[in-house]
C-alpha positions in Angstrom: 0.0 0.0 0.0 1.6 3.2 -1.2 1.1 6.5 1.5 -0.5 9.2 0.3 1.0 12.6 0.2 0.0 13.7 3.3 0.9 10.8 5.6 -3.1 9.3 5.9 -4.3 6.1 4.7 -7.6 4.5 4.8 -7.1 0.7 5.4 -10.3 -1.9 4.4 -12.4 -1.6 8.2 -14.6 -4.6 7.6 -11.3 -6.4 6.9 -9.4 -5.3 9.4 -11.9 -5.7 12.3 -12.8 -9.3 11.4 -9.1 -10.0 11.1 -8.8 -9.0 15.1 -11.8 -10.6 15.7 -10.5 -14.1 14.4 -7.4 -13.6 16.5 -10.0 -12.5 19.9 -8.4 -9.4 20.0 -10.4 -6.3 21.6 -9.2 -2.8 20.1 -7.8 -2.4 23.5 -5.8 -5.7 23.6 -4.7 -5.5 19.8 -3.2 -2.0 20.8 -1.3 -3.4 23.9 -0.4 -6.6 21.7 1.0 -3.8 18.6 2.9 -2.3 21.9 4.6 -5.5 22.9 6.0 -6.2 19.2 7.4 -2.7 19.6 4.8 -1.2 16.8 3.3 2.3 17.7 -0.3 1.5 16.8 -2.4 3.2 18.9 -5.7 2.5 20.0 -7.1 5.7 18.9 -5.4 4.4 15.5 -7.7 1.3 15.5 -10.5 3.0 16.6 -10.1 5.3 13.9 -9.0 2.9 11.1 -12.2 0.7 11.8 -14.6 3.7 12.0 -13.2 4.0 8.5 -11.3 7.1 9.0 -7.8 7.4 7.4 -5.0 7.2 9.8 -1.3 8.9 10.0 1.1 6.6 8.5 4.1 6.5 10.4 
């Protein structure tokens, strides 16, 4: 996936949501989980991302 310009992407929310899902993930605990593999992936990031929102790419 190529960043736009500006830094924002939108990512596929129906894909992404049922992907943490399958893995039993809340938003909360995929955040923490992104934490503990050293990614910065906030939760206001996933929150965002699955409300369909773009979101900074970093």
């Amino acid at each position: 996936m190529i960043a736009p310009q500006d830094g924002r992407l939108r990512l596929d929310r129906q894909r992404l949501k049922q992907h943490r899902k399958r893995l039993g993930f809340s938003q909360e605990a995929l955040a923490e989980y992104c934490f503990d593999q050293r990614l910065c992936v906030s939760i206001a990031s996933i929150k965002r991302a699955e409300s369909g929102r773009a979101v900074l790419y970093r």
